[in-house]
N, C-alpha and C positions, 0 to 999 in steps of 0.2 A: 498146664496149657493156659494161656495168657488168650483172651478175647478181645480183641480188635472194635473198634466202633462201627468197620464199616459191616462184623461179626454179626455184632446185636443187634442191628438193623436190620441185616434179613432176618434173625431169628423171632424178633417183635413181627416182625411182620407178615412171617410167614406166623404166627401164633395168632395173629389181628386175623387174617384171611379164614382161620381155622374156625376163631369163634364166630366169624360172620357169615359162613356155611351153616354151619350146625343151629344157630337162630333159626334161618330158612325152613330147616330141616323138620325143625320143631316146629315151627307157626306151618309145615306144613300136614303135620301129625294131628295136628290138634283145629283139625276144621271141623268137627263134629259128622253126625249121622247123615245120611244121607233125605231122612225123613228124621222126626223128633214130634214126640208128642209133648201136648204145650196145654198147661192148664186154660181151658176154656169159662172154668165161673159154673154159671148154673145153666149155662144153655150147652152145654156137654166138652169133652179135651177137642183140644184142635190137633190133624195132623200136618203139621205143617210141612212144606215143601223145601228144607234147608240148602240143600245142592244148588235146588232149581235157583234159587236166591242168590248165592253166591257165586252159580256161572253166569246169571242175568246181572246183578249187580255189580259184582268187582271188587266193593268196597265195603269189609266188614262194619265197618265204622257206622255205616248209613244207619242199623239197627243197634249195632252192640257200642252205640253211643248211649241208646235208651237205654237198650237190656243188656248187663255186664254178662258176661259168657261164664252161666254158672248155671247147675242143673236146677231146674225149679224154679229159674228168677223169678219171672212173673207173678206167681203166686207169695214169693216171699217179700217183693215191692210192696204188691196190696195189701196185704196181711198189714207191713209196718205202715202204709198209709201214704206210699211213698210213690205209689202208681195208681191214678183212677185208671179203671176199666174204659173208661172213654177214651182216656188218651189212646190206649195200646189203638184200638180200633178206628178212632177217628183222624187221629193227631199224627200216626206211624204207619199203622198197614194200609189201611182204606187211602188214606190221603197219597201216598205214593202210588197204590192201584188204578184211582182216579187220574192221577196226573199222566200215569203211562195210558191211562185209557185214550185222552184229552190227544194224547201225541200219536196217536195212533202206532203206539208199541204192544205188543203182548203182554197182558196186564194179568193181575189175580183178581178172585170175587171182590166185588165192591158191593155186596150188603153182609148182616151179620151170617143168616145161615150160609152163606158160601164156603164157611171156614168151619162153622159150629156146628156139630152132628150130636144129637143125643144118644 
């Protein structure tokens, strides 16, 4: 059987459409927990709100620009020296809470124990 150009063409492309599904499919498998507990340091783990984040948000990127989507990060950033404690708080969560405060949007705690529980 001999293939034709105008052949290969749907078949690339009906192959193109297949893997651009299945991406989807996957980026939509892999949004994590619906809560996630988050190393908190010495003033106790945080549980954080992940859902609530990414139906408020929209855009992974806002966070997992800081924190790469991997179990642990936070604690393995610190550890190598690579995230102060300040920043996660001041510079990422707090400062975005603040801003939604400011806009009169639905915001999250904006001081430390709002988050930190021992």
């Amino acid at each position: 059987m001999k293939i034709n150009k105008l052949h290969l063409s749907v078949i690339i492309a009906a192959l193109s459409f297949m893997i651009f599904i299945a991406s989807f499919v996957s980026a939509a498998e892999n949004r994590g927990g619906a809560t996630l507990t988050v190393d908190g340091g010495s003033k106790g783990s945080i549980t954080f709100p992940h859902k609530a984040h990414q139906d408020g948000l929209k855009d992974c990127n806002i966070c997992h620009s800081t924190f790469p989507q991997e179990l642990g990060v936070i604690k393995k950033l610190k550890d190598k020296k690579e995230l102060d404690k300040k920043k996660v708080m001041n510079e990422v969560c707090l400062k975005c809470h603040k801003e939604y405060k400011a806009a009169s949007k639905p915001y999250g705690p904006i001081n430390c124990n709002g988050c930190h529980g021992k």
